[in-house]
N, C-alpha and C positions, 0 to 999 in steps of 0.2 A: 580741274584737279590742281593743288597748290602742289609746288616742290614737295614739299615735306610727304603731302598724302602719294604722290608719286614712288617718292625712295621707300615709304613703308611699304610698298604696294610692292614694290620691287623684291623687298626683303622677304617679306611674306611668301611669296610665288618661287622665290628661288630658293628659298629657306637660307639665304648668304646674310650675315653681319660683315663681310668681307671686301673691303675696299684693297685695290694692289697698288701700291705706288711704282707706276713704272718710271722710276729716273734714270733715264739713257739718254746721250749725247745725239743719237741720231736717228731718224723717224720712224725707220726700216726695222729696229730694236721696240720701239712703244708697239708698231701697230704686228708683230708675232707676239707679243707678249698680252694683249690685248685680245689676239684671236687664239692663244693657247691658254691663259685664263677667263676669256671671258664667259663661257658659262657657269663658272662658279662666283661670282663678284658682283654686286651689289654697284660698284663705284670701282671706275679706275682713277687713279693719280697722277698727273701729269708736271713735269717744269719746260714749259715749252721756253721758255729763255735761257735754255741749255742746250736746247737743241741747234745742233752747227746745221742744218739744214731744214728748217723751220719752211714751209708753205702751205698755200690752198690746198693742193694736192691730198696732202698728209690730213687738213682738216676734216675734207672730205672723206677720207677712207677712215679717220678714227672714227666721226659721224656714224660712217655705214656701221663698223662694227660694233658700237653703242644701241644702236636701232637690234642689229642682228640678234644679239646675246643678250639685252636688254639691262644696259646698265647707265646708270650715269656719269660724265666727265665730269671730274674735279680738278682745276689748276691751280697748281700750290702755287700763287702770282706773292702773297703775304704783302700786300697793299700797306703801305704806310708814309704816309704825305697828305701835305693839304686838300681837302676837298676839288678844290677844280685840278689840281694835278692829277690827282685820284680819276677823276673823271675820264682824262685823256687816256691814258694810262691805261686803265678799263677799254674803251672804246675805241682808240684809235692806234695809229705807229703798226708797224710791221703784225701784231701779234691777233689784234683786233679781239682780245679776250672774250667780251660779251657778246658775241657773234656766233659762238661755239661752245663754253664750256659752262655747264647747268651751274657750277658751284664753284667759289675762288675763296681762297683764306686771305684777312684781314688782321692786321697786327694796330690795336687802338691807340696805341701810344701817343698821335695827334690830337686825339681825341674824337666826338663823334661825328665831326666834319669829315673823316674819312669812309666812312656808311655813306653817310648823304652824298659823298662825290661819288661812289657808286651807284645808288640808286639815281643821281639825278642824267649815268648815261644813258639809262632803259628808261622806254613807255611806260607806262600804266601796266599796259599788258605784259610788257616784257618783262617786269617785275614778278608778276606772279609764275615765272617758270624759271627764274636765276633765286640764286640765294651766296649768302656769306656764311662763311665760319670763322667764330671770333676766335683769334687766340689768346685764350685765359693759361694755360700753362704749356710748358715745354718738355722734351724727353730727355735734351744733352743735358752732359752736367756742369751745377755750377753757374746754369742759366739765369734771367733775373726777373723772370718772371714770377718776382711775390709774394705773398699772400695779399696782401694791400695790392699789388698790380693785379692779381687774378680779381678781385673782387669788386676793380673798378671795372675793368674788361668785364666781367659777367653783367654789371649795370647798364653802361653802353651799350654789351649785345642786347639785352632782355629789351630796352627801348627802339632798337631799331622794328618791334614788331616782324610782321609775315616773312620780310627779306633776312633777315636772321632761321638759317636751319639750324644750326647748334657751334658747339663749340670746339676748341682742338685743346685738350685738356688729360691730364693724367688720373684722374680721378671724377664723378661727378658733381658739378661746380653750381648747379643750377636746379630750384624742382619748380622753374616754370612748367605746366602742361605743354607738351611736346615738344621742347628742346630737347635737343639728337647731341649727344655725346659722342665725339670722335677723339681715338687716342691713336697717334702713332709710335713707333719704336718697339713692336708686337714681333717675340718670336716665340716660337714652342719651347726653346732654353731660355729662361733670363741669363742676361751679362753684359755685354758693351764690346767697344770696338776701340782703334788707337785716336780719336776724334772726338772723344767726349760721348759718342753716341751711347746711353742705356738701354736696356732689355727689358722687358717684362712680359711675360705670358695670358693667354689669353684668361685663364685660370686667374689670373688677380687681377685683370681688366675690367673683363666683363662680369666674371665671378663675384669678385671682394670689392672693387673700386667702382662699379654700378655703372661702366661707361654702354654704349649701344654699338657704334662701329669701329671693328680694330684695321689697322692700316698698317701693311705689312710689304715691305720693299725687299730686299737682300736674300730676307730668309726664303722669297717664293721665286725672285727674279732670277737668282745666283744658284738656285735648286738643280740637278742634274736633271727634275721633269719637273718644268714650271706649274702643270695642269695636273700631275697627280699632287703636290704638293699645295697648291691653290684648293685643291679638293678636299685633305686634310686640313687645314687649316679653316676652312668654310662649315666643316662638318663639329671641329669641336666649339669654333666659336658658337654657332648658332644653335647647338645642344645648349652652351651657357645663356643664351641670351634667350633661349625658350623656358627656361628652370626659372626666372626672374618676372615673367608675365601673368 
């Protein structure tokens, strides 16, 4: 089963378009957040090079509860350097990325030597169970992701073939057959924050702007019940994304 037929599989079964971005500084924080939303989520989001207490330990028990609740790990790493730096980067140093996490975002701004220095840390086999997400657009504002940079980013990804699952994008950017649209910066109010960060609703996401998975931080992390509000959020997205099929 390739990545991709996996995550729809995933989708399908939990009825979730719902990835969570857990960004917390310390391990202890990802993996309750992980076991309080993860039966509604499709995908959790990880910055593990934020974490001031990063180990095996933690890899392991995100592991378990990935297996438990059945989702996959996404680490928002946003890879951008030359192909063999790429490479290490991915595979090696303290974080050991490809050892752990099914799916990493990628920024092509090097060009498509940065794919290929991911793909050249995995087997053959190891290939077919990790994937990228290319970033064609961004959610802060003011960003410089564009339209000429999205459009090269969408080329790049569409060429890296099976190791491309989709893209992290505000809109959908691509009508290759089975490229996965991911948008982050999703809350049930549109608005922003004092950082540049934008809002937008699942409603013009998934709705009007054609994407598949919404990725949703603050509005579910910062919730006074992480897991009823993970629930909501899971239930309107994936009404939207079932009315599009």
């Amino acid at each position: 089963m390739s990545l991709q037929e996996r995550l729809l599989s995933i989708v399908e079964k939990k009825k979730s378009n719902l990835c969570v971005a857990a960004d917390f500084e310390n391990s202890a924080d990802v993996l309750r957040i992980a076991e309080q939303v993860g039966p509604h989520i499709c995908m959790l989001k990880t910055h593990a090079d934020i974490l001031v207490d990063f180990s095996q330990e933690f890899v392991t028990s995100l592991q378990d509860l990935a297996k438990k609740h059945n989702f996959l790990i996404f680490e928002d790493r946003k890879f951008a350097d030359i192909g063999k730096t790429v490479q290490h980067q991915y595979s090696a140093g303290t974080l050991k990325i490809s050892s752990w996490a099914d799916v990493v975002t990628v920024n092509v701004l090097p060009g498509p030597g940065v794919i290929q220095g991911l793909k050249a840390a995995l087997s053959e086999q190891e290939q077919r169970s990790r994937g990228c997400l290319v970033i064609a657009e961004m959610s802060s504002a003011d960003n410089l992701a564009t339209a000429d940079y999205t459009k090269h980013a969408v080329e790049i990804g569409e060429a890296a073939g099976d190791f491309l699952l989709g893209f992290i994008c505000q809109h959908r950017v691509s009508q290759k057959p089975g490229v996965l649209h991911f948008t982050p910066g999703v809350k049930l109010q549109a608005g922003g924050d004092n950082l540049g960060q934008c809002y937008l609703t699942p409603e013009e996401i998934v709705g009007r702007r054609g994407c598949d998975i919404i990725i949703v931080g603050r509005g579910i992390c910062q919730a006074d019940c992480p897991a009823s509000t993970a629930q909501t959020y899971q239930k309107v997205a994936y009404e939207l994304y079932q009315k599009r099929q």
